[in-house]
C-alpha positions in Angstrom: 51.6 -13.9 -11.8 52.7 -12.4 -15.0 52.9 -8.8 -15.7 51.1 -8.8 -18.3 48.1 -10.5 -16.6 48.3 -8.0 -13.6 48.2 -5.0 -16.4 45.0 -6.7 -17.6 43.4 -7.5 -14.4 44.0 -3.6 -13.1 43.0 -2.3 -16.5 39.7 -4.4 -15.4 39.3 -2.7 -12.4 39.8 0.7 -13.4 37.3 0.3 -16.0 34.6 -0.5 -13.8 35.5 1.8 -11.5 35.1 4.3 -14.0 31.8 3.0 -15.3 30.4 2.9 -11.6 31.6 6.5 -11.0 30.4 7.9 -14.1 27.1 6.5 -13.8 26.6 3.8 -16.6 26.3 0.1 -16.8 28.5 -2.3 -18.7 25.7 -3.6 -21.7 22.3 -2.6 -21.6 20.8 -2.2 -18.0 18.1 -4.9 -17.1 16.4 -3.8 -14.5 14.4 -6.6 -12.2 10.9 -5.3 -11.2 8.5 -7.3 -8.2 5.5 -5.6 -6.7 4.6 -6.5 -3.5 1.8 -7.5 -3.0 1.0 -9.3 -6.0 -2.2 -8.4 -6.4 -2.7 -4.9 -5.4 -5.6 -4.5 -3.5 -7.7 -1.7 -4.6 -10.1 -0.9 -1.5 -13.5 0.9 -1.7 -12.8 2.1 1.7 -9.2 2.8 1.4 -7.9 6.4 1.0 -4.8 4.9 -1.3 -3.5 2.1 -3.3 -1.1 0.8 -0.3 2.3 -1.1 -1.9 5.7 -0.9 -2.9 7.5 -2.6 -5.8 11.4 -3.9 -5.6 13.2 -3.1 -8.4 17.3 -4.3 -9.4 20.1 -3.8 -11.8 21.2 -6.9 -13.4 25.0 -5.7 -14.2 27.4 -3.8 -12.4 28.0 0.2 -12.2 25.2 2.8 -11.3 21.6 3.4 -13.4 19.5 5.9 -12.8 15.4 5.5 -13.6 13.8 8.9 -14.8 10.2 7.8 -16.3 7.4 5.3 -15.8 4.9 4.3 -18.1 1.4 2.1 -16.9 -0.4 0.6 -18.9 -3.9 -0.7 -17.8 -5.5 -4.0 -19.1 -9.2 -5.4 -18.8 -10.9 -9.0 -18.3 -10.4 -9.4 -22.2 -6.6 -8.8 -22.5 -7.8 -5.2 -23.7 -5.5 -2.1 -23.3 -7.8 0.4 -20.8 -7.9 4.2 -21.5 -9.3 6.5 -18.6 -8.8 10.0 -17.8 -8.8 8.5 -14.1 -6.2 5.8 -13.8 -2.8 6.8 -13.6 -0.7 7.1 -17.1 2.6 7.7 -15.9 5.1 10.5 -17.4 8.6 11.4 -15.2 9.3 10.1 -12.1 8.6 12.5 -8.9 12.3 11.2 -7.8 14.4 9.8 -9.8 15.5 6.6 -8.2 19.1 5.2 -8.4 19.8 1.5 -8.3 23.5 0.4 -8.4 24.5 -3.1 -10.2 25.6 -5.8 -8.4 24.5 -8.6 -10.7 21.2 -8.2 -8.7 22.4 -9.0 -5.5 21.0 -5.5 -4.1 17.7 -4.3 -4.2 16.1 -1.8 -4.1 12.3 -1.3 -2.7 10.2 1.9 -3.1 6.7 3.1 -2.3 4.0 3.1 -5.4 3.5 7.0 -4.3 7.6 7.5 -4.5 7.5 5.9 -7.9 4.3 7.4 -9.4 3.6 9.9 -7.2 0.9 10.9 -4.7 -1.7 11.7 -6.7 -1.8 8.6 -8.7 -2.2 5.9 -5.8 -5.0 8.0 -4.7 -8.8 6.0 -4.8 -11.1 7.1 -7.1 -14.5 6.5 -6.1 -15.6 6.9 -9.8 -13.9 3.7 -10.0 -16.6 1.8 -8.4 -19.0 3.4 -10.9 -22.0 2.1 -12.9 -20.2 0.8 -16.4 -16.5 2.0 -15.7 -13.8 -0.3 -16.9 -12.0 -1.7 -14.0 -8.7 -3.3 -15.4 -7.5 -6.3 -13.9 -3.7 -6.2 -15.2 -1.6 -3.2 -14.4 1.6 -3.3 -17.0 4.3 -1.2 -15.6 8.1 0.0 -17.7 10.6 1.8 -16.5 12.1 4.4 -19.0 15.8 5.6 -18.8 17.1 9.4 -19.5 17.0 8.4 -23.0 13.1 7.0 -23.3 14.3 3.7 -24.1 12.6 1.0 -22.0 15.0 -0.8 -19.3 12.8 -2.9 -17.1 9.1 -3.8 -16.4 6.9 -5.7 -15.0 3.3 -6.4 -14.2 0.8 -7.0 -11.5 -2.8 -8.1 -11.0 -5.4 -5.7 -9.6 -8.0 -7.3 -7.0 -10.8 -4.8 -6.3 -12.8 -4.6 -3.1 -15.5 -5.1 -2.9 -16.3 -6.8 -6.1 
């Protein structure tokens, strides 16, 4: 091989070695997001909202997700607004996913990512005239606010 060509090809490497250690993507991250299941089951008798959701870099280096935002949607394609659902802000943990062309996943709780309180059940849910969405729209912010991945899920409510 050439010397020149072997210059290049370590100049490569060292790049994204560097990029990996220093915690950054090459690009703009794209972060893969699946819920399992698909659809949540929201259970009268149920203490929480039991599921997890598997989320991957698309790229290689290191990304780190700090904020969530939901977003809640009813029978009409309308955006839901309640004191009661959960509206998302910083994550309890950060999580770290490391890029691998999205080869590796990564799969975390619904109370790791939103935290405790929010898979909670609310019996006012189950109340005369509340909303009860049937879409839940989740994105995945980076350190910056910018959005980096997302993804969505139907809600199935028991009994109803």
């Amino acid at each position: 091989m050439k010397p020149i060509v072997k210059r290049l090809l370590l100049l490569t490497l060292l790049v994204a070695m560097v990029t990996t250690m220093t915690g950054c993507t090459f690009g703009r991250a794209r972060i893969g997001v699946e819920f399992i299941p698909d659809p949540l089951v929201i259970n009268w008798g149920a203490e929480e909202i039991i599921g997890a959701i598997t989320l991957s870099l698309d790229g290689f280096g290191t990304f780190t997700l700090n904020e969530i935002r939901i977003e809640f949607v009813d029978d009409d394609g309308q955006t839901v607004e309640s004191e009661h659902l959960p509206q998302g802000g910083a994550l309890p943990n950060p999580i770290t996913l490391v890029g691998t062309l999205g080869i590796v996943k990564k799969t975390v709780t619904l109370g790791d990512v939103m935290g405790s309180e929010a898979v909670k059940i609310n019996r006012d849910w189950w109340s005369v005239g509340a909303i009860r969405p049937v879409l839940c729209k989740v994105t995945f912010l980076s350190s910056s606010g910018k959005p980096v991945g997302s993804g969505s899920v139907g809600l199935k409510w028991e009994p109803w």
